[in-house]
C-alpha positions as CSV (number, residue, x, y, z in Angstrom):
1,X,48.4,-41.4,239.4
2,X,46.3,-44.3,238.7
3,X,46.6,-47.7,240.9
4,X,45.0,-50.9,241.5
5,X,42.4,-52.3,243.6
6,X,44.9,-54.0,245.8
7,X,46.7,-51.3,248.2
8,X,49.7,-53.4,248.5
9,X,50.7,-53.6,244.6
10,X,52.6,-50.6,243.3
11,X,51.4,-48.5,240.9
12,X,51.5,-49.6,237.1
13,X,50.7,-46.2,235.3
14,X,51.6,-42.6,236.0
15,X,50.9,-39.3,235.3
16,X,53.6,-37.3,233.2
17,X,52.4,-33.3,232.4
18,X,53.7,-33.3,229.0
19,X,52.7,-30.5,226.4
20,X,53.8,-32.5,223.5
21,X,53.0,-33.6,220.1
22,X,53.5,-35.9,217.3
23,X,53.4,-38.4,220.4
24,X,55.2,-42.2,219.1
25,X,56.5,-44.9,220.3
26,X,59.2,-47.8,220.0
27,X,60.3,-50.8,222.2
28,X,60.9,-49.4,225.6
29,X,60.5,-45.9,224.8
30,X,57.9,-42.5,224.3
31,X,58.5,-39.9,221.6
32,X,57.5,-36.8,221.4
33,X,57.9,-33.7,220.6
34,X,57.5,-30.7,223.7
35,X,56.2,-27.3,222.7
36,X,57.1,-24.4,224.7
37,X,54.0,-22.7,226.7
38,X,51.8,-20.4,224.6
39,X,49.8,-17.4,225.7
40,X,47.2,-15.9,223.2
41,X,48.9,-18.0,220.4
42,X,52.5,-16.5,220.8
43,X,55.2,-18.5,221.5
44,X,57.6,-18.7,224.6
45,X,61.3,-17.5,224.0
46,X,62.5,-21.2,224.3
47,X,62.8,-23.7,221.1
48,X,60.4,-26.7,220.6
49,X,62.7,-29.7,221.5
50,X,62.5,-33.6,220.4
51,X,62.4,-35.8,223.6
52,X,62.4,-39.6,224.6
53,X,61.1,-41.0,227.7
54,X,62.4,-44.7,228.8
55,X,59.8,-46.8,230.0
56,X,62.0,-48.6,232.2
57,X,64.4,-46.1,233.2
58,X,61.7,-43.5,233.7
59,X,63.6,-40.5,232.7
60,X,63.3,-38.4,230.2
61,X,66.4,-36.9,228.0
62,X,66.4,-34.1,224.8
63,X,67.4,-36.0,221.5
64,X,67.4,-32.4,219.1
65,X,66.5,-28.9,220.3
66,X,65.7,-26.9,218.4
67,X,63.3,-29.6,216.8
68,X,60.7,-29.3,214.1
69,X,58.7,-33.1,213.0
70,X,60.0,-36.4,213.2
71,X,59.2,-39.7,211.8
72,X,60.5,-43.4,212.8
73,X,61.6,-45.9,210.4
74,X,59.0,-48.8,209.7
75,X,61.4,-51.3,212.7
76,X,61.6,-47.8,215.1
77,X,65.1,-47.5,215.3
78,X,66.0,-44.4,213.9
79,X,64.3,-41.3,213.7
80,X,64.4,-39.1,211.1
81,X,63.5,-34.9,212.1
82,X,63.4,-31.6,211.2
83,X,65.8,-29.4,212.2
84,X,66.9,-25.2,211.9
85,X,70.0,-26.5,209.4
86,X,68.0,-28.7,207.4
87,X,66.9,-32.9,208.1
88,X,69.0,-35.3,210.3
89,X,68.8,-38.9,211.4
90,X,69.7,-40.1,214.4
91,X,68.9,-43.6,216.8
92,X,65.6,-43.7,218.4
93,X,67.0,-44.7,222.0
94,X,67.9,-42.8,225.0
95,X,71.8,-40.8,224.3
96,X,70.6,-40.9,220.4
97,X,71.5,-37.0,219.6
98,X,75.0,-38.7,219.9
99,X,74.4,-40.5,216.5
100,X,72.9,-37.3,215.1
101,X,73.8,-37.2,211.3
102,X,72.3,-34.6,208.6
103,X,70.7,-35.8,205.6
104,X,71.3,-34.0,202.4
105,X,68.1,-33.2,200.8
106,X,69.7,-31.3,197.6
107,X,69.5,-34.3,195.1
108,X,65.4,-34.9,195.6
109,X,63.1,-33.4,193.9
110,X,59.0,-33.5,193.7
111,X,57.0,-33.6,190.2
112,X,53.3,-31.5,191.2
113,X,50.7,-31.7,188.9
114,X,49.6,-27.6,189.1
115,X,45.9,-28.0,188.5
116,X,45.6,-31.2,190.5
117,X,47.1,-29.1,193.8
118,X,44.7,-26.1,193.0
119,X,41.6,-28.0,192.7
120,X,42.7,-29.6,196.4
121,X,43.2,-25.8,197.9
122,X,40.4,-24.9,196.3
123,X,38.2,-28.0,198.3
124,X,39.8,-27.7,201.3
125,X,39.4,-23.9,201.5
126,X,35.8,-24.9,201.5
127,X,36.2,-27.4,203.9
128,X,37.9,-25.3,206.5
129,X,35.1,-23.1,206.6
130,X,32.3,-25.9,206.5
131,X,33.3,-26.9,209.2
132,X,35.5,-24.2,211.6
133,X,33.0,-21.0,210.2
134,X,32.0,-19.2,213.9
135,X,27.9,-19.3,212.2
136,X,26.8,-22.4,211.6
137,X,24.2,-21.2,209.4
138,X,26.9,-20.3,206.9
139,X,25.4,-16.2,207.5
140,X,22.0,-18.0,205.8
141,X,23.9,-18.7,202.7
142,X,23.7,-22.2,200.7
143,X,27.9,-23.0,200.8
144,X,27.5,-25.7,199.1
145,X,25.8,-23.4,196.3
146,X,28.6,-21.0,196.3
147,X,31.6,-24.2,196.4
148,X,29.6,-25.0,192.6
149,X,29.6,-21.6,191.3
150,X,32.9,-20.6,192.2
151,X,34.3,-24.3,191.1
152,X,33.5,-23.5,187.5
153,X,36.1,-21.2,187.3
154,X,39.0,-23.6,188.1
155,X,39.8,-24.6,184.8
156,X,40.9,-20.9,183.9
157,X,43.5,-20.6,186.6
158,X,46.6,-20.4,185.5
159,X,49.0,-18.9,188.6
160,X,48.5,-18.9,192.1
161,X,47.4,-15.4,192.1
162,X,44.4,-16.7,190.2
163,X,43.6,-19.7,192.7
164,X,44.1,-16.9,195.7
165,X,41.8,-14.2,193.6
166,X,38.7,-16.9,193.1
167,X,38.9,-17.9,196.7
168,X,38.6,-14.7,198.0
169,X,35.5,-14.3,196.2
170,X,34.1,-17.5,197.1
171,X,34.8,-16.4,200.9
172,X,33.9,-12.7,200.5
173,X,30.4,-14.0,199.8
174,X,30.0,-14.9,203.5
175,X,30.3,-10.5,204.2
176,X,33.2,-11.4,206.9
177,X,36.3,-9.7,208.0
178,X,39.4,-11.7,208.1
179,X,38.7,-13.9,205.9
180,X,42.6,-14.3,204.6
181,X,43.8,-15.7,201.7
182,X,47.0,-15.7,201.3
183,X,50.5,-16.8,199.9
184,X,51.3,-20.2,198.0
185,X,53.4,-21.7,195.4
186,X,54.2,-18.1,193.3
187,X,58.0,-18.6,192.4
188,X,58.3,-15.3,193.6
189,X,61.7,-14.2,192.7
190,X,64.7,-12.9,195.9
191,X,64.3,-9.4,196.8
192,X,67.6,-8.1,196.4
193,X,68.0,-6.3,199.9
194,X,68.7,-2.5,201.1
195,X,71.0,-1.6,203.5
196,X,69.4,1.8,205.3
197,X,71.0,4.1,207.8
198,X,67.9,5.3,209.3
199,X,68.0,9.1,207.7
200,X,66.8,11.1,204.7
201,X,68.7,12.9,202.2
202,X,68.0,15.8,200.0
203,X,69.5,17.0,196.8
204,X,71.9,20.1,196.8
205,X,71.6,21.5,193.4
206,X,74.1,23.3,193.1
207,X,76.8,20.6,193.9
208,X,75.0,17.8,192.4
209,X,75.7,15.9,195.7
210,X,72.9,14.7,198.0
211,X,72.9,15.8,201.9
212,X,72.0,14.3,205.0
213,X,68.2,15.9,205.7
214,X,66.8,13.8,208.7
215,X,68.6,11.2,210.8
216,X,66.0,9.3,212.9
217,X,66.8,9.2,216.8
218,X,66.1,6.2,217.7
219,X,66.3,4.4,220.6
220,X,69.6,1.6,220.2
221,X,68.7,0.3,223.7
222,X,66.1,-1.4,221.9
223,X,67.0,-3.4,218.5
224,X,63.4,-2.4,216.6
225,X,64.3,0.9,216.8
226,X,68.4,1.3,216.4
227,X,69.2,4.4,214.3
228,X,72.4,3.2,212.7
229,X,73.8,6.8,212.3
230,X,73.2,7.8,215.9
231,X,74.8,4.9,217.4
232,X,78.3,5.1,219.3
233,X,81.4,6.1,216.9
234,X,79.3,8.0,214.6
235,X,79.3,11.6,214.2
236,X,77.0,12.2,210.8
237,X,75.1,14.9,211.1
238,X,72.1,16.9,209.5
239,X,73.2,18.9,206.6
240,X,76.3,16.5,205.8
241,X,77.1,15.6,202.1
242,X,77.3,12.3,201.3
243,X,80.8,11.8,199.0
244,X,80.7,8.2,198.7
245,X,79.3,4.7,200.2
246,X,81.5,2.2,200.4
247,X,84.3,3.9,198.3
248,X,82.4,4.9,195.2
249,X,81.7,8.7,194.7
250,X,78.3,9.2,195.3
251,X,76.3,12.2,192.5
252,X,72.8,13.1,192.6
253,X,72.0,11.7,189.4
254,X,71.5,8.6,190.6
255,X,69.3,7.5,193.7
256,X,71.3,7.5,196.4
257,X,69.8,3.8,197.4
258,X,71.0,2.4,194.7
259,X,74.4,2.4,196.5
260,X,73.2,0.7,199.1
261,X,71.6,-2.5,197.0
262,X,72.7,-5.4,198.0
263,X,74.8,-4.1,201.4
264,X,71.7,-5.1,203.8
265,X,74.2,-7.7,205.1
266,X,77.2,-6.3,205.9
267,X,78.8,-3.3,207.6
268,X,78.7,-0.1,205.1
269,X,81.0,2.5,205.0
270,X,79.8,6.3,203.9
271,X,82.4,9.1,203.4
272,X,81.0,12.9,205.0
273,X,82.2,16.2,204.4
274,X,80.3,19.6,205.7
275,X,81.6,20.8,202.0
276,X,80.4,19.5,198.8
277,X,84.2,18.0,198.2
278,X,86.6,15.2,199.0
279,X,89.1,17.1,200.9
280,X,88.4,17.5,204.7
281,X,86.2,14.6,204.7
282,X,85.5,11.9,207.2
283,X,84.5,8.3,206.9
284,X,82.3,6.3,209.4
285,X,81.1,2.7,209.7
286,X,77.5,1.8,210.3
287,X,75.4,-1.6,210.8
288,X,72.7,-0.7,208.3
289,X,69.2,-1.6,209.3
290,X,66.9,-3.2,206.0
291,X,63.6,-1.8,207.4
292,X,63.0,1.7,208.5
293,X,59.2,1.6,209.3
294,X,59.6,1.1,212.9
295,X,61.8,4.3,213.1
296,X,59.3,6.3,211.6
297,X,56.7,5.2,213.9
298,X,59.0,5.9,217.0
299,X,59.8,9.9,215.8
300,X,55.6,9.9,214.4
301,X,54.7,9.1,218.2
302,X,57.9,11.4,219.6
303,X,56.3,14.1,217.6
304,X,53.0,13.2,219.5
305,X,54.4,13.4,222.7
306,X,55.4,16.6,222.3
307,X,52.6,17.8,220.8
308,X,50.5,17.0,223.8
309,X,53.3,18.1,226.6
310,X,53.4,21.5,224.9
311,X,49.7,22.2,224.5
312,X,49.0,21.2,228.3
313,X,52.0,22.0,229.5
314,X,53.1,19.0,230.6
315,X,49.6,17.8,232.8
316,X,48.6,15.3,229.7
317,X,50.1,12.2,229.0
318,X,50.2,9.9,225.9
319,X,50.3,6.7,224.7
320,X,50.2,5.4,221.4
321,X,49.4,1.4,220.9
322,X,50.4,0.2,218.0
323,X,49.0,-3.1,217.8
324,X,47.1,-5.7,220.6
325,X,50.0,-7.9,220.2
326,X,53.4,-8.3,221.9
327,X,54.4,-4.9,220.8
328,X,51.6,-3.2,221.8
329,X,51.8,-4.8,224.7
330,X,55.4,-3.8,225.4
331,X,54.9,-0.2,224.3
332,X,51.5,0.5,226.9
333,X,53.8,-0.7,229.8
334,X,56.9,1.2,228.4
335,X,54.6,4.3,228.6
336,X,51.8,4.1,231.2
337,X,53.8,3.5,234.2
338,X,55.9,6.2,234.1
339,X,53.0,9.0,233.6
340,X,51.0,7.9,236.2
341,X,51.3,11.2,238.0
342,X,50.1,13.0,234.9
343,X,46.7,14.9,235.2
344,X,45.2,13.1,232.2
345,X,46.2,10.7,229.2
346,X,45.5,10.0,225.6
347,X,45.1,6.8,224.9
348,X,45.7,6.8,220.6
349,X,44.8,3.7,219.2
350,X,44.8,5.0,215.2
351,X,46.4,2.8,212.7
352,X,46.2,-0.2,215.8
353,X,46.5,-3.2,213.5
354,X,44.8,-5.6,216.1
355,X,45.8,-8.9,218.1
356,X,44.4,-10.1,221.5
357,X,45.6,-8.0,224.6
358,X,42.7,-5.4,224.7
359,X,41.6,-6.9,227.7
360,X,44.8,-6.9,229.2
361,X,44.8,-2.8,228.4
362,X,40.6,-2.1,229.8
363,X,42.0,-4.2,233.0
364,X,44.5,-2.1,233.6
365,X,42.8,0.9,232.8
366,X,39.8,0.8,234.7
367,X,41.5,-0.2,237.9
368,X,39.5,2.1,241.0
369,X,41.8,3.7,243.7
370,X,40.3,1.6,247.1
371,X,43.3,3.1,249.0
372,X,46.9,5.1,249.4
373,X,50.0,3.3,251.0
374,X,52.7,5.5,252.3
375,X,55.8,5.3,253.4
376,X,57.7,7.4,255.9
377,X,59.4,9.4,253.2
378,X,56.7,9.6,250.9
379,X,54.8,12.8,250.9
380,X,52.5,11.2,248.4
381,X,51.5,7.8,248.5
382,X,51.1,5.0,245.8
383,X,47.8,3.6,244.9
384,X,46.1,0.1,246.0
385,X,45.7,-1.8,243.7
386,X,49.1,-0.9,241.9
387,X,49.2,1.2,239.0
388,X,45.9,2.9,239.0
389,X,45.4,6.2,237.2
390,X,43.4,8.7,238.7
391,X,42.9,11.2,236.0
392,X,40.7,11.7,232.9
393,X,41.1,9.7,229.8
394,X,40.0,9.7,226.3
395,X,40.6,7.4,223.5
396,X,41.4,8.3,219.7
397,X,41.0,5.9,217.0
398,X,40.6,6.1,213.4
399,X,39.4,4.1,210.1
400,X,42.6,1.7,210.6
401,X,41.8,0.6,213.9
402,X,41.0,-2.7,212.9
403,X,40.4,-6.3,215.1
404,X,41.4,-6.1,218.8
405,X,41.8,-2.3,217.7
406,X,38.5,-1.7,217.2
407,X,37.3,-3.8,220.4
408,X,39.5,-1.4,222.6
409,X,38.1,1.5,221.7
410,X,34.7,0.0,222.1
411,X,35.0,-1.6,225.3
412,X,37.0,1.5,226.4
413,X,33.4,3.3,225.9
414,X,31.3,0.5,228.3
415,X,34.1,0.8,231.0
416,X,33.2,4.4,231.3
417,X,36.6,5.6,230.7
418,X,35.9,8.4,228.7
419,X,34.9,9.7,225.4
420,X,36.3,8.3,222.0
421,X,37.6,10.9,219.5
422,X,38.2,10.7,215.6
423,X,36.8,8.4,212.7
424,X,34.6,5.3,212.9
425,X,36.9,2.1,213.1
426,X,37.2,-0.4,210.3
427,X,34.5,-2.9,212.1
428,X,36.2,-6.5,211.8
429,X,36.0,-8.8,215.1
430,X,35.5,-12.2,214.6
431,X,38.3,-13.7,215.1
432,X,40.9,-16.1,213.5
433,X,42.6,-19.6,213.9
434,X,45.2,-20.8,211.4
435,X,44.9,-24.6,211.6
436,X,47.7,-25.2,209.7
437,X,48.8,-24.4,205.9
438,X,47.7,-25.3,202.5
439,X,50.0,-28.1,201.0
440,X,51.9,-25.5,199.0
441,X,52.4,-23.0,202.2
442,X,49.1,-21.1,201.1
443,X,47.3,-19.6,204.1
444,X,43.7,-19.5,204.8
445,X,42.1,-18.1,208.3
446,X,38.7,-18.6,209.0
447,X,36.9,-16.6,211.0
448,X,36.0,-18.6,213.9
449,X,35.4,-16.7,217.2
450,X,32.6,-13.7,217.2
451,X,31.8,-11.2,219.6
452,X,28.5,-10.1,221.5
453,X,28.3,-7.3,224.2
454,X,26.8,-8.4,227.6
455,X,23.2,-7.3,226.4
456,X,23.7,-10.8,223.9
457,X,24.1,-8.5,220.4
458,X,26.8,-9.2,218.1
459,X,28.8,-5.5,218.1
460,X,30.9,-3.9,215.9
461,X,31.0,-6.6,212.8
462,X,31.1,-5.0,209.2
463,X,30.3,-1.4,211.0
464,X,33.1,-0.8,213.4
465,X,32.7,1.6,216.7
466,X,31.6,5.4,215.8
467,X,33.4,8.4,218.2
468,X,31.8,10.2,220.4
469,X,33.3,13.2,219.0
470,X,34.1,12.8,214.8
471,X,37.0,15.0,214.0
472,X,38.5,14.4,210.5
473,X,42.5,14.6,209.6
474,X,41.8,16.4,206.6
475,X,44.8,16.4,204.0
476,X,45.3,20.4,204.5
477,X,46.2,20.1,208.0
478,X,48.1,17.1,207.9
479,X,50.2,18.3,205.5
480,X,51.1,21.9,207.1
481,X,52.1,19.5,210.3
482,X,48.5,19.4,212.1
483,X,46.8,17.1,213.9
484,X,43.5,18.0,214.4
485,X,42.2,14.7,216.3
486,X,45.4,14.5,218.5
487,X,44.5,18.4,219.1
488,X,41.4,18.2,220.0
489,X,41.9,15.4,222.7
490,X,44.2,17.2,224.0
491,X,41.6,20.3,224.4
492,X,38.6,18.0,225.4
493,X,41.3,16.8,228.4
494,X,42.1,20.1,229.5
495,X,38.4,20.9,230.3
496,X,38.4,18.0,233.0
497,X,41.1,18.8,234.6
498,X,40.5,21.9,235.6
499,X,40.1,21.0,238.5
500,X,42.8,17.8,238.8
501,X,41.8,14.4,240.6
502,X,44.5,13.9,243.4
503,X,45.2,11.4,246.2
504,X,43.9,12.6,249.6
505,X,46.7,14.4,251.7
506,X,49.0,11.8,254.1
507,X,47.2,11.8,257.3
508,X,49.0,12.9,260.6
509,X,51.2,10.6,261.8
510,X,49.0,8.3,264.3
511,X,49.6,8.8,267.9
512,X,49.7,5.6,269.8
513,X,51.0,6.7,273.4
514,X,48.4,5.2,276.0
515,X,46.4,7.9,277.7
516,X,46.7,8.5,281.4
């Protein structure tokens, strides 16, 4: 709060915590727009919203939620915003979202002059990383220089794909990882959609039909990974022919997926039989799903799991991380907590596609049991502070751990957590900001943020963190269903635990009876 002098006069301004933006004003009022709370860049669950605070009333009231920008006409009385369904106008006063009216957009239209838009993406490309690149020194190379040699080339671009390709170059010069270009103006024609049902077929030669090979498990409590053939009132099953989809007899001589073109959206219908033939058959209805990559990475790390509870017969746990994002995030706590009475873990961080929550994972990780609570039923206590592990670890990673998936296993290594097993990461740290688009949607990140150990070196940068033990996947065991790094993590664990870590035993029960 901020007062006068003179103890007797009220205040005349106050503070008002407001995360907002696009902040305007009319007579009598404050507009702005209120962004939800962010944490490493990602967005809360709730929707920006378009607010107005009255001056006099000193109250604040939603106008449009979900809310995108806004603008005010030239005398402030109406406001004109973005919103999910499209533009809409409404009075810039307190109660305005009662005059709310859309505004069709459909009749305008925008000439663009193609090589007048390029040669400003192309500038302000350069811009961006004058002035947001992490090194000041440009890595010691003249970017002005490099603007005039690559600028020559404009004239010959005649697509997008061109602008994007001679861009790249320009920025590759500075030897830096994510240094994304990306998207733009292509006119890239709609992708006709596939409806999937999470399985594989296989075709029976002698029937000229196709059968159900694989179905994916799944997991249908959670919506990444819903099987649509395992969920409740189906009953396909492995080694079913498929007689039709949707009504129309189904043959092997075409791909089966072509039936499915165009279904992504609705509810599909597929006709079973354990015979090659029509008669007997059975019909179910499934939700199809359009991508199936996440159930192939849920029965990739199933297989894991197994793999390492059969070899150590059930003393090693795993965890695979996917990503140092939300979903990595989600899957580490999914996982961790409940093997905590496991003997030892692998931590597999191949194929980790990066993010920011490494830290959040080394934290947790390195946590030191200071102490054992117990209660009176509990013939083994629980650790202080929560959730620490007391076994051996090692980490696995691979020439796809990238970004915050090559810090981890790095940093994994300086906490003393154990030994890193595989192939030397991809080496690319410094790390991004999107400040905003390109005027045609294009993207560009710079690289903006670099990273140093605490001896004051820049680590892991166009390099990438070397194992401790190099073990390579080689085709030939890969393809006869080996996994030679998961393997010999698995061994490597079993030598340490030997001779297990375990919480001291519960002490007797104290006596507290004074002594005569």
């Amino acid at each position: 709060m901020i007062s006068t002098a003179s103890s007797h006069v009220p205040p005349r301004l106050r503070w008002r915590p407001i995360t907002s933006s696009g902040l305007s004003a009319n007579k009598g009022n404050l507009i702005y727009n209120v962004q939800p709370p962010f944490y490493y860049g990602r967005a809360a669950e709730t929707s920006p919203s378009l607010r107005i605070f009255s001056l006099k009333d000193r109250k604040e009231s939603v106008l449009v939620s979900p809310s995108g920008g806004f603008t005010l006409s030239n005398d402030g009385n109406k406001i004109m915003t973005a919103t999910s369904g499209g533009f809409a106008i409404l009075d810039a006063s307190p109660g305005g979202e009662r005059s709310r009216k859309p505004v069709s957009v459909g009749g305008l239209s925008v000439e663009i002059d193609p090589v007048a838009e390029w040669n400003q993406i192309f500038n302000e490309v350069w811009r961006r990383y004058r002035d947001w690149f992490y090194a000041g020194n440009m890595h010691g190379f003249d970017w002005v220089k490099i603007r005039e040699d690559y600028k020559k080339w404009l004239p010959y671009v005649a697509h997008r794909s061109d602008l994007n390709y001679i861009i790249s170059e320009m920025c590759a010069e500075l030897t830096v990882q994510h240094a994304y270009i990306d998207g733009g103006d292509y006119n890239t024609p709609p992708r006709v959609r596939v409806a999937l049902p999470g399985a594989r077929f296989e075709v029976d030669k002698a029937s000229g039909r196709y059968k159900i090979s694989k179905i994916f498990g799944g997991q249908n409590e959670e919506d990444i990974y819903r099987s649509p053939l395992t969920e409740v009132g189906s009953d396909a099953k492995v080694g079913d022919y498929v007689i039709a989809i949707n009504g129309e007899n189904v043959t092997a001589d075409r791909d089966i997926y072509s039936y499915l073109r165009g279904k992504a959206d609705s509810a599909v219908s597929i006709t079973l039989n354990s015979s090659p033939t029509a008669q007997g058959s059975r019909t179910i209805t499934f939700k199809p799903v359009t991508n199936e990559s996440d159930l192939i990475y849920l029965d990739w790390i199933e297989a894991n799991r197994r793999r390492v509870d059969q070899m150590s017969g059930g003393r090693l746990g795993y965890i695979h991380v996917p990503d140092m994002g939300a979903p990595g995030l989600r899957e580490f706590i999914k996982w961790y907590y409940p093997q905590l009475n496991k003997e030892g873990m692998v931590i597999d961080v191949r194929a980790n596609g990066g993010g920011n929550v490494s830290r959040m994972l080394i934290e947790r990780l390195r946590r030191k049991v200071l102490g054992v609570n117990y209660r009176r039923a509990d013939e083994e206590g629980g650790t202080y502070p929560d959730g620490a592990f007391l076994g051996p670890m090692v980490a696995i990673l691979n020439e796809n751990s990238a970004s915050d998936g090559d810090i981890f296993p790095y940093m994994f290594r300086e906490a003393g957590l154990g030994p890193l097993i595989g192939k030397r990461s991809w080496g690319g740290v410094v790390g991004i900001t999107n400040r905003g688009n390109l005027i045609d949607g294009g993207v560009v990140n710079v690289p903006e943020s670099a990273l140093a150990n605490a001896r004051g070196e820049y680590i892991i940068e166009g390099y990438g963190v070397d194992p401790d033990i190099e073990v390579e996947n080689d085709p030939r065991s890969v393809i006869a269903g080996g996994d030679p790094q998961l393997e010999r993590a698995v061994n490597e664990l079993m030598k340490k635990i030997v001779t297990p870590v375990k919480l001291p035993k519960r002490p007797a029960d104290p006596v507290k009876v004074p002594k005569n």
